[in-house]
N, C-alpha and C positions, 0 to 999 in steps of 0.2 A: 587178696583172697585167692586161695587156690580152686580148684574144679573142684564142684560138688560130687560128694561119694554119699553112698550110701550107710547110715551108723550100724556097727553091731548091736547096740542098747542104746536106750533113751530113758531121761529121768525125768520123771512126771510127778509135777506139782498136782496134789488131792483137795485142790483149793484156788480159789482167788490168787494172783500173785502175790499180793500181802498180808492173805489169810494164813495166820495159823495151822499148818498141818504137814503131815509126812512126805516126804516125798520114797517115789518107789523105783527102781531100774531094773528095765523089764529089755528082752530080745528088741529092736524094732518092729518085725513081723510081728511079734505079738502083741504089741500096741495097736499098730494098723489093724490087726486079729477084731484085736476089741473094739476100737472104735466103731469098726463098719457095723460090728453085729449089737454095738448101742444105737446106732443111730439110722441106719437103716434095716431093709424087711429082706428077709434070704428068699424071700417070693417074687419078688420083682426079677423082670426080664433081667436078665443075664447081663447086659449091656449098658442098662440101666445101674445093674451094682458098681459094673469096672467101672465108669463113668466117674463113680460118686468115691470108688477105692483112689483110684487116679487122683483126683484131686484133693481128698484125704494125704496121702501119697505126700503130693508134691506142697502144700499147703505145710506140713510136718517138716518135711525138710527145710524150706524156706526158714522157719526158725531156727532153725539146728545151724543151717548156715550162714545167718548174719548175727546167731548168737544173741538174738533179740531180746534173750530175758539176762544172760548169764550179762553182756554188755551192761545190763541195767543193775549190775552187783547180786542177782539169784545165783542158785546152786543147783537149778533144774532148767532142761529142755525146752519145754512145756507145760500148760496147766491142762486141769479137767475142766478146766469151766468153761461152758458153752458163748461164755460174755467174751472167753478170748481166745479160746480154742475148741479144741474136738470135747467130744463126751469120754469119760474114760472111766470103765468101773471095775474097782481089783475086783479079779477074781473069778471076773464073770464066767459065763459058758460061752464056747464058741462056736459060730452056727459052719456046718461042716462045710454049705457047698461056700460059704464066703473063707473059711480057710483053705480051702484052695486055690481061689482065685488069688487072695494074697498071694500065697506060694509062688502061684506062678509070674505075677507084674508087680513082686514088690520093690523089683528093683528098674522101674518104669517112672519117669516122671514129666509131667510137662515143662514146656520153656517158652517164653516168647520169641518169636523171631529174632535172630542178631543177639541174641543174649543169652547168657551162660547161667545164670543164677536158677535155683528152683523157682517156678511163677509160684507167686503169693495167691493159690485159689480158694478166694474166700466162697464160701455158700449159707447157705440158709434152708431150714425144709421147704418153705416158701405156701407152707399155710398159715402155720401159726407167728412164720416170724419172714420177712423177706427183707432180699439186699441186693448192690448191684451185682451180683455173681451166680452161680450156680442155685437152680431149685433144684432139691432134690424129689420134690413130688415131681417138679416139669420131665426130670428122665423119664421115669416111667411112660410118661405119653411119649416122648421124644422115641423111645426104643421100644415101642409099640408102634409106632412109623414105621419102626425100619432102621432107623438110625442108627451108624456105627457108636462105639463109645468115643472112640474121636472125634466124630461128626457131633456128637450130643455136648462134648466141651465145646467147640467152637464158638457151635452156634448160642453159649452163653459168654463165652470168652474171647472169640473174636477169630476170623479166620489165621492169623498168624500165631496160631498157638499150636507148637509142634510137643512132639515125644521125643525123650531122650530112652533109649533101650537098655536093661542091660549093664546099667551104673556099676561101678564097682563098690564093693564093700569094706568098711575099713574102721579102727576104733575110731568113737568118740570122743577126742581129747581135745581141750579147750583149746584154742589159737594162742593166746600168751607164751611166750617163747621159753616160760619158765626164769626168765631171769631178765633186769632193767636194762632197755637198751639208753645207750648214752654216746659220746665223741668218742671218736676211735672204733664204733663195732663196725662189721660188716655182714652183708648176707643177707638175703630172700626176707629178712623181718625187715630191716632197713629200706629194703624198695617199698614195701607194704606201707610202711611209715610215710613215705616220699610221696606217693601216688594218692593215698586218700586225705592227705593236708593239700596237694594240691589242687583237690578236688573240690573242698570241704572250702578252701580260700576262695573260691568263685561266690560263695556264697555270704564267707566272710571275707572281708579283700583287708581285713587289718593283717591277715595271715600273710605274712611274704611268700612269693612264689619260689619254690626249689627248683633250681636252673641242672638241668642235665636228669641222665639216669641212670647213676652210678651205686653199687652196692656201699657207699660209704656214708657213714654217716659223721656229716662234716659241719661246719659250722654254719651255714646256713638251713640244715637241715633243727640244727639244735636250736638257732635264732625264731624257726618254723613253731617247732614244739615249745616254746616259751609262749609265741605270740596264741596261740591254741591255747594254753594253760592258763592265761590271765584270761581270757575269754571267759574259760569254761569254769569259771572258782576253782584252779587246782594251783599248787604248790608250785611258781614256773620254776622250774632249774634247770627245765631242756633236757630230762630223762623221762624215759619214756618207760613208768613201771608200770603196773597191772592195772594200778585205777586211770592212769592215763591214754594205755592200749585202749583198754574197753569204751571207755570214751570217744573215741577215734574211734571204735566199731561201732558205737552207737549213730554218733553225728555225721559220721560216711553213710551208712544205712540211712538214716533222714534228712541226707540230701538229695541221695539217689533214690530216695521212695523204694527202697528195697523190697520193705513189706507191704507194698498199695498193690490192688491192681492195675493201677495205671505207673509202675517202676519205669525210671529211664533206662533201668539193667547195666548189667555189666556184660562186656564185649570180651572177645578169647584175648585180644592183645593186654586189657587188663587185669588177666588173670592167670596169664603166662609166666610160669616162673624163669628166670633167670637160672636159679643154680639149683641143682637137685636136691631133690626131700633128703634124701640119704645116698654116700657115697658107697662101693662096697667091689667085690672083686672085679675086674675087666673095664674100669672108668678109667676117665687117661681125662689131665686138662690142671686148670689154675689149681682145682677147689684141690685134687689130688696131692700136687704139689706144697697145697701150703697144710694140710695135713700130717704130709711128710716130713715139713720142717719141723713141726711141732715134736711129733715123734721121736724126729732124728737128735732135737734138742734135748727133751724128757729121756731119754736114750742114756746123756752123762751122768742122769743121774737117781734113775729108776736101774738098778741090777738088771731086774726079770726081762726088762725091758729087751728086745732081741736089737741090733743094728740096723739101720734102713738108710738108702741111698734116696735121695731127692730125684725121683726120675720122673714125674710126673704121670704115672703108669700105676696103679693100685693093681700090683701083683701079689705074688704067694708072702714076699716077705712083707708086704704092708698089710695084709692079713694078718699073719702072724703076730704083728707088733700090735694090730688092734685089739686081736684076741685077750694077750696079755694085758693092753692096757684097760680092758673091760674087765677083766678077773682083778687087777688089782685094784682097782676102785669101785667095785660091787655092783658095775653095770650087767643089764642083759648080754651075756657072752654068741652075738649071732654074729660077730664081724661086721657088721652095717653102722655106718659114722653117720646117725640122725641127729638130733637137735637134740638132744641127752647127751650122747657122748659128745658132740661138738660141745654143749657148755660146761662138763666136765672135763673136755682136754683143756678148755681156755685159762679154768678156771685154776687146774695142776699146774701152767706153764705158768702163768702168775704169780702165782704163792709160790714158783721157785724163784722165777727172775728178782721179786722181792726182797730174799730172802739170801740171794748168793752173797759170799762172801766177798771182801775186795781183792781178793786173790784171784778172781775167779780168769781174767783174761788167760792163765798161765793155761787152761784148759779147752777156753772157749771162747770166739772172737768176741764182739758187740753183739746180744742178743739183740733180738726182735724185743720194741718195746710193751709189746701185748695189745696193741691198738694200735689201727690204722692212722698214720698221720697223713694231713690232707691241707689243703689250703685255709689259713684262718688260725694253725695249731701252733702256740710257744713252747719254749724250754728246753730241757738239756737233751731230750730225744731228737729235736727238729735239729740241735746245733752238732750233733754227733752225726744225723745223715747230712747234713751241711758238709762238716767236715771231712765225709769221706766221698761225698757228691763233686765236691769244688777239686779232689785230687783227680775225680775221672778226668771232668773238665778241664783242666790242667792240660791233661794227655789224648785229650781226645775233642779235634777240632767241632766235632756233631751234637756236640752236650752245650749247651750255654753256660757261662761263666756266672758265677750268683757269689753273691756275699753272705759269709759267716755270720751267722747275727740271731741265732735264736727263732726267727719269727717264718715260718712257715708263707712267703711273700708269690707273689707273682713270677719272680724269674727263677726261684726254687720250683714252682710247681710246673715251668715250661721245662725245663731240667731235668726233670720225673720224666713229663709225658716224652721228651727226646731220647731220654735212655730206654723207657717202655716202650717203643718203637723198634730201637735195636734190637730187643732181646723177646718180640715178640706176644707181649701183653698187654692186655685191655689201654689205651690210653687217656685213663681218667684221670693224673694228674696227682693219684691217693698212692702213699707205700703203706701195702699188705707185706704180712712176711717172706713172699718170695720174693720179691724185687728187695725187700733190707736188706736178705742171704745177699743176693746179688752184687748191690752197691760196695757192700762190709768188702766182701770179696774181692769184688776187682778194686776195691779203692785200698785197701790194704796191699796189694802188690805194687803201689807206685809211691 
């Protein structure tokens, strides 16, 4: 899970989660708009409303960020119903001094200490209906004390409940990566994958534990997502498509009590990304690099395509080459390489490597085989970086000597991390497309 933002819209369920009815997507201000001015009084002390907006607020987000209804196969946010959410009426009026207050703290929200997720603030009016969390009739007396609106959460919620200020804003698009991750992907979904199975196995211990913390997604990780799928009555083949993701969103969230108010929370190390949302002019590093390659490859055999050197530097000319490669595949032309274009680059460079003819070495060495190989991985991809891995080793005492054979074994993968070492990259033991370029290269010179 990444850091909680703030949504531009939210889509609210006009019913029960399995009732029959529209759903509607409205600004998120103006959801919080309504709600406040359904369910509480624009006469109440000042401090008493933020109070109740606050946790409105962050109660709203909590859903939006463990994806608690969408996880459960819905197509909305939230509901109206006060059995599982806020009060929410199209249409309504809005009361003027509570749409200000929105205005100004709707991008406020609380946190438990040590923890990163929006707190799950449940409340009650706490006449007609009470629970362990917030009354909203109790503000009123509270902020007729004197009481801050911080001071009047606490003292329902408990002294380590802080404010996060000032959230940033940003669309609401589902977490699904848009496409089945499976053997050979890599990247920021695969750690997602890695981190809530191993979390989710504490609980279930038939789940094997995934050893390291590597963007790759290798065979113990696919062994992982099997053991998970029989578990859970799904289909095990060790991919991990939409109803499998959300499932993992699900059963990560209800182990960590995401949505209780007594959550174990999520801490910033587990929510820290490794590789950036989006690459784009002035990065420099792997993810650049193997962008490049991609590029440089689609290059042979896209015309419009412009030339790009592999420098690992996303300058003017890897711009350039985005640009076009976004026009010619009918992406948003912004030059930013986010999870669209990244699974439409993968997906072009694929459907060409499939596709070349057998002619093709006359033009282009050994492509990349469109997936990470890693420890655990057979066949004629693993026996091709074999064979041009065992020439380095040949000629260079610092590589370990491995046998031809197909199988992606133990002293191929000390082999990897030896040469990853030399030339400066992660040594997780996986070949990503810059270290193939690499290997192809220097092992075709000997």
């Amino acid at each position: 899970m990444a850091l909680p933002f703030i949504p531009e819209t939210i889509t609210v369920h006009l019913g029960r989660p399995n009732e029959p009815a529209k759903n509607v997507t409205v600004p998120f201000t103006e959801y919080i708009k309504n709600v406040a001015s359904s369910e509480i009084f624009p006469t109440w002390p000042e401090n008493a409303i933020r109070a109740n907006i606050l946790a409105q607020i962050s109660y709203t987000l909590n859903r939006v960020y463990t994806e608690y209804y969408r996880s459960r196969g819905y197509d909305f946010d939230v509901t109206n119903s006060t059995q599982y959410d806020h009060y929410f009426v199209e249409g309504r009026d809005i009361f003027e001094n509570i749409s200000q207050i929105v205005d100004d703290i709707f991008n406020d929200y609380l946190v438990r200490e040590g923890s990163v997720e929006p707190f799950f603030a449940q409340y009650c009016d706490g006449v007609r209906s009470t629970c362990p969390g917030l009354s909203q009739w109790g503000t009123v007396e509270l902020a007729n004390q004197g009481l801050t609106p911080l001071e009047i959460l606490r003292y329902y919620y408990g002294n380590d409940i802080n404010l996060v200020y000032n959230a940033r804003v940003g669309r609401n698009i589902p977490s699904y990566p848009g496409a089945a991750l499976r053997r050979g992907f890599f990247g920021e979904d695969v750690l997602t994958i890695k981190r809530e199975l191993n979390r989710i196995a504490m609980n279930y211990p038939a789940i094997p534990t995934i050893q390291g913390d590597t963007g790759a997604y290798d065979l113990e990780t696919e062994n992982a997502v099997k053991a998970f799928q029989q578990i859970f009555n799904l289909t095990p083949d060790g991919i991990v498509g939409k109803a499998t993701w959300y499932k993992l969103k699900e059963i990560y969230a209800g182990v960590k009590g995401l949505s209780e108010l007594t959550s174990e929370g999520l801490t910033i190390a587990e929510t820290q990304r490794q590789f950036p949302e989006a690459l784009g002019l002035g990065d420099s590093g792997v993810g650049v690099s193997t962008l490049q390659y991609y590029l440089a490859f689609l290059g042979y055999f896209l015309p419009n395509l412009p030339p790009i050197a592999i420098t690992g530097v996303y300058d003017q000319q890897t711009l350039d080459a985005v640009f076009t490669f976004q026009n010619e595949y009918g992406l948003d032309i912004d030059g930013a390489v986010g999870r669209e274009t990244w699974n439409k680059l993968q997906q072009a460079y694929n459907q060409i490597v499939n596709d070349l003819p057998s002619n093709y070495q006359e033009f282009i060495r050994e492509p990349y085989p469109g997936r990470f190989l890693s420890f655990g991985d057979t066949g004629s991809a693993v026996r091709t970086l074999q064979t041009y891995l065992d020439k380095i080793a040949q000629n260079d005492p610092s590589i370990p000597n491995i046998t031809v054979n197909g199988d992606f074994d133990e002293a191929t993968r000390q082999a990897v991390i030896a040469l990853q070492g030399q030339v400066g990259l992660e040594q997780n033991g996986s070949v990503g497309p810059v270290l193939w370029s690499e290997i192809i290269t220097r092992g075709s010179n000997f």
